[in-house]
PDB file of N, CA, C, O and CB in Angstrom:
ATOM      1  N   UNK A   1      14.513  -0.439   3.915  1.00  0.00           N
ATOM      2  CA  UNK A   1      14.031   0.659   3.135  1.00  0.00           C
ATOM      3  C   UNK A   1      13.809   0.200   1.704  1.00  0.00           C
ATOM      4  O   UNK A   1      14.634  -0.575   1.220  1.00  0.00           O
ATOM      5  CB  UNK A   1      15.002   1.831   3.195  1.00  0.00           C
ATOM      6  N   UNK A   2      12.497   0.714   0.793  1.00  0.00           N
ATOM      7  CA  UNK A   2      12.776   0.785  -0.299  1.00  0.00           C
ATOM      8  C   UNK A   2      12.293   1.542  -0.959  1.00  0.00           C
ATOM      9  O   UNK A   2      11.281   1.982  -0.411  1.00  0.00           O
ATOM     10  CB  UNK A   2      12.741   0.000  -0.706  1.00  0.00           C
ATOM     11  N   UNK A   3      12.544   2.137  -2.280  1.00  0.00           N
ATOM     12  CA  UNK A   3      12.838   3.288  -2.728  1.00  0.00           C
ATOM     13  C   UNK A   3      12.030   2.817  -4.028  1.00  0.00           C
ATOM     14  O   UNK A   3      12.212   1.863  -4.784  1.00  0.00           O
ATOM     15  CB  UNK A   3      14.436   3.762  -2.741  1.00  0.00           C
ATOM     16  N   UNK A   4      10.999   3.911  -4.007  1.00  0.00           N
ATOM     17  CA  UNK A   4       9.541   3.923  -4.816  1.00  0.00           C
ATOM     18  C   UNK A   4       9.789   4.829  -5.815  1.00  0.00           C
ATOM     19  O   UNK A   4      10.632   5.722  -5.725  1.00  0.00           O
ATOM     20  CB  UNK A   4       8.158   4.407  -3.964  1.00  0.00           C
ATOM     21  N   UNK A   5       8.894   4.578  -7.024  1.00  0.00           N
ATOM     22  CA  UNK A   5       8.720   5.864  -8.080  1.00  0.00           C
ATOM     23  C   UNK A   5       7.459   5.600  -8.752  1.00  0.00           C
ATOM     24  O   UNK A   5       6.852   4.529  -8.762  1.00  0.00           O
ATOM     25  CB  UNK A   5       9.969   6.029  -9.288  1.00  0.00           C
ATOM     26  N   UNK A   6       7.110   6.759  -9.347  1.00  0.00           N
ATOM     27  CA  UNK A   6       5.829   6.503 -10.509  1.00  0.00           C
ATOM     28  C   UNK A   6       6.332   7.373 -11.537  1.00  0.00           C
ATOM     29  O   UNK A   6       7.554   7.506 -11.478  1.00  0.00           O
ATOM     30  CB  UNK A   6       4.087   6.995 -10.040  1.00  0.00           C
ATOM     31  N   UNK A   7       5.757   8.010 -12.467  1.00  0.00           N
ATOM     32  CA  UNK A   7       5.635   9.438 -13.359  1.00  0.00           C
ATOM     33  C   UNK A   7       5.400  10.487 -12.560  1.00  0.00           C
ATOM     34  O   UNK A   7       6.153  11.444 -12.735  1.00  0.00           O
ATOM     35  CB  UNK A   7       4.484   9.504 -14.419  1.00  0.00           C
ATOM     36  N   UNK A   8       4.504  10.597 -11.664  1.00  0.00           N
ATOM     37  CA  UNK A   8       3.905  11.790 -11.430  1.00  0.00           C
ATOM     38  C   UNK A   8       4.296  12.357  -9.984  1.00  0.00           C
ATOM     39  O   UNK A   8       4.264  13.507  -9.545  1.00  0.00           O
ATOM     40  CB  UNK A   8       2.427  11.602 -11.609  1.00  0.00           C
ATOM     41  N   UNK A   9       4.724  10.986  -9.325  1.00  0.00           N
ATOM     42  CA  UNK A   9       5.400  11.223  -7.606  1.00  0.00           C
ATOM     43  C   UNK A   9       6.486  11.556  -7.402  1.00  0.00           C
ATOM     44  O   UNK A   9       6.986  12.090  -6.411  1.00  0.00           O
ATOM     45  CB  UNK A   9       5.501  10.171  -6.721  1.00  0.00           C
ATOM     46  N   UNK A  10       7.085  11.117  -8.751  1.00  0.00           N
ATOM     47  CA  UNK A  10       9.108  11.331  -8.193  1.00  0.00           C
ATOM     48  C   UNK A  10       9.158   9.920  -7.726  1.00  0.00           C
ATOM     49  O   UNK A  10       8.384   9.015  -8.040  1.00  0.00           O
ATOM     50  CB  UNK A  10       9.712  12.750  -6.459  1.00  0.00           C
ATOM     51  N   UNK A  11      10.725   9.837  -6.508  1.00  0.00           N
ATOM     52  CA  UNK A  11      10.928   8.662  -6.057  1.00  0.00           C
ATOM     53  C   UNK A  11      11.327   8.996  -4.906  1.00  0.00           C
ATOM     54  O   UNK A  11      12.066   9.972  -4.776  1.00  0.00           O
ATOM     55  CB  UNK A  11      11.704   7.845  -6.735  1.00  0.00           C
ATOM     56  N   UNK A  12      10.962   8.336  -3.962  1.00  0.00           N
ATOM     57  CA  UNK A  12      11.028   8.214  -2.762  1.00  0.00           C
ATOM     58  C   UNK A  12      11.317   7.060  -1.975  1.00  0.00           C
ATOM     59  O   UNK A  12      11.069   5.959  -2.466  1.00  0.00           O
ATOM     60  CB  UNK A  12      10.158   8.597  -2.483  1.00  0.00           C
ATOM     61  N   UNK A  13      11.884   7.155  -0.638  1.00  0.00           N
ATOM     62  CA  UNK A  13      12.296   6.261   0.342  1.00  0.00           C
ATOM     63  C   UNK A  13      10.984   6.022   1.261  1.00  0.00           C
ATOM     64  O   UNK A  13      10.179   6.872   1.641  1.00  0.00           O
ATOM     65  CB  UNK A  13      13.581   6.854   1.142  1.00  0.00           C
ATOM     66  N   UNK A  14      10.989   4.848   1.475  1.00  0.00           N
ATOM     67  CA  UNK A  14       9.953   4.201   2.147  1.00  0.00           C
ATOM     68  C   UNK A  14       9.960   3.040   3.262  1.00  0.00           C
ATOM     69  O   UNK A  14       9.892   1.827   3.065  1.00  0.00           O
ATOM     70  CB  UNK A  14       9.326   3.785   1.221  1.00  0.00           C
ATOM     71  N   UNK A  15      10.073   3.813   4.639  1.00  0.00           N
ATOM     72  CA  UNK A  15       9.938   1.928   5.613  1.00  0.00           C
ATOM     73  C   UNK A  15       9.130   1.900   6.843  1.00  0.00           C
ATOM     74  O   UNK A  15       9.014   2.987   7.410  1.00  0.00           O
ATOM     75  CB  UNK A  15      11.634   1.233   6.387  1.00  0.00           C
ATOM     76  N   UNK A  16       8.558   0.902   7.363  1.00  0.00           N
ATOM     77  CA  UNK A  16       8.315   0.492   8.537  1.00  0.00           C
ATOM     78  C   UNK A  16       7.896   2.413   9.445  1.00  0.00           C
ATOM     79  O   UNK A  16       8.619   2.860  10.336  1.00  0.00           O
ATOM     80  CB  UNK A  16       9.935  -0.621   9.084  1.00  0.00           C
ATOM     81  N   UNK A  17       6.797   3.077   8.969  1.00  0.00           N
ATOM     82  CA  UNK A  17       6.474   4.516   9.769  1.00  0.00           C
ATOM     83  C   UNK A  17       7.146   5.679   9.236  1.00  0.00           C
ATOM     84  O   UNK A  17       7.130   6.720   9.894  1.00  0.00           O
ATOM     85  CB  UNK A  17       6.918   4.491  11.294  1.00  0.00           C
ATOM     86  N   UNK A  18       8.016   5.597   7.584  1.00  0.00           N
ATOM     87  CA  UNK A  18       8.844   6.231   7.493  1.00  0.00           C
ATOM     88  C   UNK A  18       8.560   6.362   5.946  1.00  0.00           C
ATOM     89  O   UNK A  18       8.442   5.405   5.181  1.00  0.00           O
ATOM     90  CB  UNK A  18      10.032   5.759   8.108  1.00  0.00           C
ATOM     91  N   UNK A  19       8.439   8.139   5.491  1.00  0.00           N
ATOM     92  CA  UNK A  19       8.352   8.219   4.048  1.00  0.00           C
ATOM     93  C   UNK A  19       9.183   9.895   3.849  1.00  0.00           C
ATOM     94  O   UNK A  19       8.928  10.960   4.412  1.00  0.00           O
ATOM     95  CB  UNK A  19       6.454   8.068   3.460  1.00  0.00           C
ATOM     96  N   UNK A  20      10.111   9.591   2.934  1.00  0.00           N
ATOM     97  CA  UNK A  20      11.075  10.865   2.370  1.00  0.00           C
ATOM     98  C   UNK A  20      11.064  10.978   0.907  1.00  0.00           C
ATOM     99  O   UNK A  20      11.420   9.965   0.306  1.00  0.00           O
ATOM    100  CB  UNK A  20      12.676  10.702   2.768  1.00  0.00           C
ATOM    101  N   UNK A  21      10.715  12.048   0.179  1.00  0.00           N
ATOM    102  CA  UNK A  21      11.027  12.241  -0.799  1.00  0.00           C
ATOM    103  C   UNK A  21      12.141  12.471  -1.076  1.00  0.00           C
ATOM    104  O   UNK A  21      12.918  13.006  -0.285  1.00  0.00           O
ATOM    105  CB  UNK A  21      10.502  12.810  -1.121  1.00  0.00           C
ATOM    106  N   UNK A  22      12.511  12.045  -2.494  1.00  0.00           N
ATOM    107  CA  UNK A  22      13.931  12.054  -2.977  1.00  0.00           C
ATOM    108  C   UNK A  22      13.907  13.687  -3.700  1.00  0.00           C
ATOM    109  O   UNK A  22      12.987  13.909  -4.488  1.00  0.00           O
ATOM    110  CB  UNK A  22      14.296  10.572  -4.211  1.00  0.00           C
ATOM    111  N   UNK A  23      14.701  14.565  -3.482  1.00  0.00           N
ATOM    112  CA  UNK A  23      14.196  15.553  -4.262  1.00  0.00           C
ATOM    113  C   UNK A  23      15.756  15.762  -5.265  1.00  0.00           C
ATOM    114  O   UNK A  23      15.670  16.582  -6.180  1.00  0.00           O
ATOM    115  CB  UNK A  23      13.549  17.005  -3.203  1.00  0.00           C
ATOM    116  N   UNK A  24      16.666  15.275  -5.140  1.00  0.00           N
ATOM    117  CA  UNK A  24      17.904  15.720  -6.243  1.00  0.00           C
ATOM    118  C   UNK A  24      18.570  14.183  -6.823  1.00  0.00           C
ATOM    119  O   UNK A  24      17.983  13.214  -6.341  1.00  0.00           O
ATOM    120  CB  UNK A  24      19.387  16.814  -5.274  1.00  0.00           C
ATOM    121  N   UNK A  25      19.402  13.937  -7.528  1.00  0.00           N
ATOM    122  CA  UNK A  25      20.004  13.279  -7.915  1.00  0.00           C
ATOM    123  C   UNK A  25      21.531  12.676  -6.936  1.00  0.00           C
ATOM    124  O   UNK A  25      22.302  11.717  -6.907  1.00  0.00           O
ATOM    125  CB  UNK A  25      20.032  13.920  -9.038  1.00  0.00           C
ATOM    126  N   UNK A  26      21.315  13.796  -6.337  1.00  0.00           N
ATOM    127  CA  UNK A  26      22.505  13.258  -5.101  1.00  0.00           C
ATOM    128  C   UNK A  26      21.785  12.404  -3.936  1.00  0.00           C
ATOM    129  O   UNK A  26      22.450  11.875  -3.046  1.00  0.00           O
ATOM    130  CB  UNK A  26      23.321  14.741  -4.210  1.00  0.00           C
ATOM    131  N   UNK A  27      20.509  12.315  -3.996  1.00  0.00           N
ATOM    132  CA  UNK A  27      19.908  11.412  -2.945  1.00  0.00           C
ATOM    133  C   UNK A  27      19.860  10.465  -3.338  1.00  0.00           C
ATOM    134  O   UNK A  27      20.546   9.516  -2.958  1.00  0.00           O
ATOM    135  CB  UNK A  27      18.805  11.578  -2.443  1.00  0.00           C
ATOM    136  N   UNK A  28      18.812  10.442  -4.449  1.00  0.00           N
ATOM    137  CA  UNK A  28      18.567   9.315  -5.310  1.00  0.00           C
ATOM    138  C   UNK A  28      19.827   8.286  -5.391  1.00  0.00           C
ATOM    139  O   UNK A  28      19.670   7.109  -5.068  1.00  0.00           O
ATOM    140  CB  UNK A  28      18.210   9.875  -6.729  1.00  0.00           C
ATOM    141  N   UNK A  29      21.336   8.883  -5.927  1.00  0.00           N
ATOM    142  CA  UNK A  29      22.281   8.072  -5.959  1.00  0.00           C
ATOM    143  C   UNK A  29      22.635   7.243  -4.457  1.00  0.00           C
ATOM    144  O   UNK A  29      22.628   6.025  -4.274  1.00  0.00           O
ATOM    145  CB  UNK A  29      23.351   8.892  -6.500  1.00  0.00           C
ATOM    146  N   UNK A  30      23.048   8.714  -3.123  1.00  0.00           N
ATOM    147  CA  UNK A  30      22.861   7.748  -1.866  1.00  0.00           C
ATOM    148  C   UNK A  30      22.149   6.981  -1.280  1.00  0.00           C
ATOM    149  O   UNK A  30      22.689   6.220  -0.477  1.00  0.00           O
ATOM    150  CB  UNK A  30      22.908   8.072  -1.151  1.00  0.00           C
ATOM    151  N   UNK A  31      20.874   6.925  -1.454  1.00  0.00           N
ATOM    152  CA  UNK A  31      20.037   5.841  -1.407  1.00  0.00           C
ATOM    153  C   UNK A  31      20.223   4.581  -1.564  1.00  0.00           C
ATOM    154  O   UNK A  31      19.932   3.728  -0.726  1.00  0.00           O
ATOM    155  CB  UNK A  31      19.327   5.978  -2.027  1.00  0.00           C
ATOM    156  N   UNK A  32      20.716   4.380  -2.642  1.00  0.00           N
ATOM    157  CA  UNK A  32      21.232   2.535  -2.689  1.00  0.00           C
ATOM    158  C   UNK A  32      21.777   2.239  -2.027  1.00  0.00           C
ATOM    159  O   UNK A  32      21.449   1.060  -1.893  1.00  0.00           O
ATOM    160  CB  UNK A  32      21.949   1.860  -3.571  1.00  0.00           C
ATOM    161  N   UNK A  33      22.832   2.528  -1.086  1.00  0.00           N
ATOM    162  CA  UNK A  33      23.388   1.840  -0.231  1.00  0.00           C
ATOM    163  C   UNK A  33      22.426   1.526   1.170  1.00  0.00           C
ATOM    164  O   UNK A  33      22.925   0.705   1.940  1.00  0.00           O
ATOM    165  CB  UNK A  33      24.630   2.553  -0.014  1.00  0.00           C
ATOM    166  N   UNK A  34      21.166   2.074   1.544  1.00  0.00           N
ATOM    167  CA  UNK A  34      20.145   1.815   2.429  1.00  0.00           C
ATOM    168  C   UNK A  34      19.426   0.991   1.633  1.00  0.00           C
ATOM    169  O   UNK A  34      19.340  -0.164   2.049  1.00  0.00           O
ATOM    170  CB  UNK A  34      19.408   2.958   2.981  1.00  0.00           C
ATOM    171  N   UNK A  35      18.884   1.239   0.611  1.00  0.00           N
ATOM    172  CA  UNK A  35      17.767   0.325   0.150  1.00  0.00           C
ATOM    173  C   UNK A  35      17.566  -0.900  -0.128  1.00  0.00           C
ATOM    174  O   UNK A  35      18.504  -1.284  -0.827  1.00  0.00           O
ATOM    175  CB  UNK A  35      17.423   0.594  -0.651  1.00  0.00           C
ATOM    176  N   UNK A  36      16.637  -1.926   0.103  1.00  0.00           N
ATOM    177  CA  UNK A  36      16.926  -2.973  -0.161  1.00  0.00           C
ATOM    178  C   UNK A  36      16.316  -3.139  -1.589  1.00  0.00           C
ATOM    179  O   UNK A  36      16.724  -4.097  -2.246  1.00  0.00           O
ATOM    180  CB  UNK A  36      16.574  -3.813   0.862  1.00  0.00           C
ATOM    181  N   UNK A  37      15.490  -2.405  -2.077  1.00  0.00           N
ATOM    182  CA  UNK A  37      14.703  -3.044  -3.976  1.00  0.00           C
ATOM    183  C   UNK A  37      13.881  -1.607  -3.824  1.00  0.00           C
ATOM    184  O   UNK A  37      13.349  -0.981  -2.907  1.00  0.00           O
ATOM    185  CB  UNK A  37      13.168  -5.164  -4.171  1.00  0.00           C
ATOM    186  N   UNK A  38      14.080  -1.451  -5.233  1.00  0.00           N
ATOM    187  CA  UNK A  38      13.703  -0.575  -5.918  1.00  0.00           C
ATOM    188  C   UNK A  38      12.540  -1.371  -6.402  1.00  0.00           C
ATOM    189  O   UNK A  38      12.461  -2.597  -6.465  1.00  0.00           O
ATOM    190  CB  UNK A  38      14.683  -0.006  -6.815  1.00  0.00           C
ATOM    191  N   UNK A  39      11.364  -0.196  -6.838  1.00  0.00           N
ATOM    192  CA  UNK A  39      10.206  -0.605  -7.192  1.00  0.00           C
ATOM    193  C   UNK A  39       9.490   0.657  -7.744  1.00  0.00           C
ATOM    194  O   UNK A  39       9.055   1.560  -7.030  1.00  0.00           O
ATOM    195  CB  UNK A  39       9.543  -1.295  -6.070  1.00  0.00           C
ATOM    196  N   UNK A  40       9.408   0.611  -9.258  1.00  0.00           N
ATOM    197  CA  UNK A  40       8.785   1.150 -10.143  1.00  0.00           C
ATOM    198  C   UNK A  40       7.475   0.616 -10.402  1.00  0.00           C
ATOM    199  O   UNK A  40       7.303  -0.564 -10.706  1.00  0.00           O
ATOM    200  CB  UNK A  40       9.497   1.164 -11.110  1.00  0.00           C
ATOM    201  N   UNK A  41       6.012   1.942 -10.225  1.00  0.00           N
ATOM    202  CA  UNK A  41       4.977   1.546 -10.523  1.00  0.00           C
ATOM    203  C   UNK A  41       3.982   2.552 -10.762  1.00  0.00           C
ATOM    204  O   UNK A  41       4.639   3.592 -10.739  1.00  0.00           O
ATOM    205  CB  UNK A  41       4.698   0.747  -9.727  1.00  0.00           C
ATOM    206  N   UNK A  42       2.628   2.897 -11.007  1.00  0.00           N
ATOM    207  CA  UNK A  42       1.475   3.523 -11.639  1.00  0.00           C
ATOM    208  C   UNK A  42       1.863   5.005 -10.217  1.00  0.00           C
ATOM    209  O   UNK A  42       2.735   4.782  -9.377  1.00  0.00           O
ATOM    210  CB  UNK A  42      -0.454   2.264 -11.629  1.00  0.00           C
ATOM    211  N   UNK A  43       1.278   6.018 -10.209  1.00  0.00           N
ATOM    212  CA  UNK A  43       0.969   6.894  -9.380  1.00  0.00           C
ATOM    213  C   UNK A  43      -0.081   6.242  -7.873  1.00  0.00           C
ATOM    214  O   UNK A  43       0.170   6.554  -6.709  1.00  0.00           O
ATOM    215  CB  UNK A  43       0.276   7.982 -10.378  1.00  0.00           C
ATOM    216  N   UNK A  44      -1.387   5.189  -8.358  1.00  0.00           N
ATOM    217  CA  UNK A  44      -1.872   5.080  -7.539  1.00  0.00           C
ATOM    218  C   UNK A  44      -1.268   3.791  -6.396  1.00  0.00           C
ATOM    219  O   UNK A  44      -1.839   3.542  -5.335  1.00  0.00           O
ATOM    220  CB  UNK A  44      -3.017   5.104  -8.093  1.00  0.00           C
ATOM    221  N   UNK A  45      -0.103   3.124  -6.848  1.00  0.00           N
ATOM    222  CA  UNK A  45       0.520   1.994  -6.682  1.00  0.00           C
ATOM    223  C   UNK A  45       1.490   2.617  -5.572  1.00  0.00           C
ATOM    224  O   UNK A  45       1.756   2.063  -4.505  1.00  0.00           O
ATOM    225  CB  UNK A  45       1.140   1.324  -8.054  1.00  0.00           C
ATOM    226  N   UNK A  46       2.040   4.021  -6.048  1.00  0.00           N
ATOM    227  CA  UNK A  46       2.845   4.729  -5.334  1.00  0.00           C
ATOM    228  C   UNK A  46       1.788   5.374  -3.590  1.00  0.00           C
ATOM    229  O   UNK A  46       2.090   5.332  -2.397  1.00  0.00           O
ATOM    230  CB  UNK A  46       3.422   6.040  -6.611  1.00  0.00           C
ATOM    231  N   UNK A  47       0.840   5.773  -4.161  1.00  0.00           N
ATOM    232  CA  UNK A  47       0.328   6.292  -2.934  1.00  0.00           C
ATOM    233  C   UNK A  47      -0.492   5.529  -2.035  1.00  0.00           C
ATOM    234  O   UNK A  47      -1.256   5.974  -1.179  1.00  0.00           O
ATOM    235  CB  UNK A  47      -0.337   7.317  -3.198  1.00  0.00           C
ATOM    236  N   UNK A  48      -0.203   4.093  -2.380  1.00  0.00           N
ATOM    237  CA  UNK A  48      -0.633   2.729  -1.710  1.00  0.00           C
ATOM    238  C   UNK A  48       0.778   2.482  -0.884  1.00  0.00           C
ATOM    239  O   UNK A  48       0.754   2.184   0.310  1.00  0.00           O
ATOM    240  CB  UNK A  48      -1.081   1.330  -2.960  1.00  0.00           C
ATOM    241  N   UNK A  49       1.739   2.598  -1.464  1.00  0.00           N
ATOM    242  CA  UNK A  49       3.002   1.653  -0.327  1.00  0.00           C
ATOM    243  C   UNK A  49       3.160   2.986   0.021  1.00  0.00           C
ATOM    244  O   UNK A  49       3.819   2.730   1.029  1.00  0.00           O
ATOM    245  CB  UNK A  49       4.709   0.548  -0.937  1.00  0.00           C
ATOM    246  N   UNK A  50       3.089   4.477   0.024  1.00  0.00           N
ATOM    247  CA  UNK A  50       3.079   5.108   0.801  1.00  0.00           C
ATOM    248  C   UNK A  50       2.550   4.917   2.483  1.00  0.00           C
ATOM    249  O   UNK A  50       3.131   4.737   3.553  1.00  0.00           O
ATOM    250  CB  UNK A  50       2.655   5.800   0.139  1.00  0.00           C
ATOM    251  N   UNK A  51       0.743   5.105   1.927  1.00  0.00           N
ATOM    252  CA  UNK A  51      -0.216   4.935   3.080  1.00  0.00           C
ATOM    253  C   UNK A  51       0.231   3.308   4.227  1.00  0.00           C
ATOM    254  O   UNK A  51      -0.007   3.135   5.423  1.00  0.00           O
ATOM    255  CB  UNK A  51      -1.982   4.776   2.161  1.00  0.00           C
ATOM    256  N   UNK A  52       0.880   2.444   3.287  1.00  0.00           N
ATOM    257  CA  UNK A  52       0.982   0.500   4.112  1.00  0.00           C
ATOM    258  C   UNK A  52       2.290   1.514   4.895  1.00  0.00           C
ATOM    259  O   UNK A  52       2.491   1.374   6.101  1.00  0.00           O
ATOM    260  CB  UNK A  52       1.706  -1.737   2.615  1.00  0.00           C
ATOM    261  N   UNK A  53       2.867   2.212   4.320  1.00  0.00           N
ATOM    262  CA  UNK A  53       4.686   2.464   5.099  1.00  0.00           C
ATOM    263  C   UNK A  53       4.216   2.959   6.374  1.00  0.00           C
ATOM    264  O   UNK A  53       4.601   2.523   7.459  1.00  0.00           O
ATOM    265  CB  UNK A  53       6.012   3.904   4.258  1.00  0.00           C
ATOM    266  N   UNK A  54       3.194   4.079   6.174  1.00  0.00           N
ATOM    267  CA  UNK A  54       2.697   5.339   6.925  1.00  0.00           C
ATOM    268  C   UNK A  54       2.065   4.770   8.233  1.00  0.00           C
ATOM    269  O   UNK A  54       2.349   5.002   9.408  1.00  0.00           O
ATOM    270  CB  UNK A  54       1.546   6.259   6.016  1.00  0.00           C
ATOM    271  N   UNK A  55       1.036   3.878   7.626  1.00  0.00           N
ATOM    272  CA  UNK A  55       0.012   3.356   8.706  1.00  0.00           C
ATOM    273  C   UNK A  55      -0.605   2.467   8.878  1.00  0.00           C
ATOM    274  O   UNK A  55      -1.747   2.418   9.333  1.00  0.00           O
ATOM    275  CB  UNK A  55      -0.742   3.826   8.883  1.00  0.00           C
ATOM    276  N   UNK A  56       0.515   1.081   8.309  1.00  0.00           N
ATOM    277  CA  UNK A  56       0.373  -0.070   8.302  1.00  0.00           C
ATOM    278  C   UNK A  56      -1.323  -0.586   7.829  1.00  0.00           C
ATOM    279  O   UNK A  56      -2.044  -1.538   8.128  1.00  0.00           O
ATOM    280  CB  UNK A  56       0.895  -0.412   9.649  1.00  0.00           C
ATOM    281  N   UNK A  57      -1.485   0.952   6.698  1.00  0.00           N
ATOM    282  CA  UNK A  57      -3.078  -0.008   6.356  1.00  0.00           C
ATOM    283  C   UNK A  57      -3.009   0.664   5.109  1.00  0.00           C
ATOM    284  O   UNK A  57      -2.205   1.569   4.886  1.00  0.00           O
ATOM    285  CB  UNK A  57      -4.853   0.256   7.421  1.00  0.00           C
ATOM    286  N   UNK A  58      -4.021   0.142   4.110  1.00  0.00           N
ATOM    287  CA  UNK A  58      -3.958   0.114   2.706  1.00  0.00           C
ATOM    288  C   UNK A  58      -4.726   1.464   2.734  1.00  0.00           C
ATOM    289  O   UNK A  58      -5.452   1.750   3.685  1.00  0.00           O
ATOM    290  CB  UNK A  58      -4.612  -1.258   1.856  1.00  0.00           C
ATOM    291  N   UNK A  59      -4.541   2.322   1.625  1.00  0.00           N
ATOM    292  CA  UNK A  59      -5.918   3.615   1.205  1.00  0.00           C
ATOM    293  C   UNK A  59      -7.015   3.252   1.190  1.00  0.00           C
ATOM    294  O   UNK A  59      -7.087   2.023   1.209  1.00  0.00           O
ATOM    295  CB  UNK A  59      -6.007   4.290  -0.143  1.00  0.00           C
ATOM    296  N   UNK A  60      -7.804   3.678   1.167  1.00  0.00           N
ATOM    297  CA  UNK A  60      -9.455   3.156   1.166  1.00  0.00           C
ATOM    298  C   UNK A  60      -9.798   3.100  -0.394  1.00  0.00           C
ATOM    299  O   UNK A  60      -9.021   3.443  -1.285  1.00  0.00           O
ATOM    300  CB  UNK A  60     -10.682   4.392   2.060  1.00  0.00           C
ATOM    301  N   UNK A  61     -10.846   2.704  -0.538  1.00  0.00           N
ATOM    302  CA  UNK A  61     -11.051   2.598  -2.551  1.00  0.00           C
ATOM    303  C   UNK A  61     -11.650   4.295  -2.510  1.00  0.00           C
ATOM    304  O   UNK A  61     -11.501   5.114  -1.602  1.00  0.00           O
ATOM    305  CB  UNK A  61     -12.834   0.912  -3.475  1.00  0.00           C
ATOM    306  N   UNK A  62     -12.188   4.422  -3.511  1.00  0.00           N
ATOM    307  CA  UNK A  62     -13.099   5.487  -3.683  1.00  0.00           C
ATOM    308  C   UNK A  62     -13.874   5.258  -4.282  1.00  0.00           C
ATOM    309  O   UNK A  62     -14.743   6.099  -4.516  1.00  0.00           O
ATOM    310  CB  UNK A  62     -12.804   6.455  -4.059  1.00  0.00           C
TER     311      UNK A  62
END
């Protein structure tokens, strides 16, 4: 698992077919003990390792 953020997404858990938003501070904290790396990045960076987690393929451009 690893556990994503931007500004505008929040932070979320992310793996292999699998995406959860973090919605309180009590997740966020349990989380580390699953996660393997944290990874801070842009909004559109976020809804890229979303879509690779989701469906093993990148977003399309626009």
């Amino acid at each position: 698992m690893i556990r994503i953020q931007s500004t505008n997404r929040g932070i979320a858990l992310i793996g292999a077919g699998y995406y959860r938003q973090l919605s309180s501070n009590e997740e966020v904290e349990q989380s580390t003990v699953i996660m393997e790396k944290h990874i801070t990045g842009n909004d559109r960076q976020f809804d890229l390792w979303v879509s690779m987690a989701l469906t093993g393929r990148s977003a399309s451009s626009v």
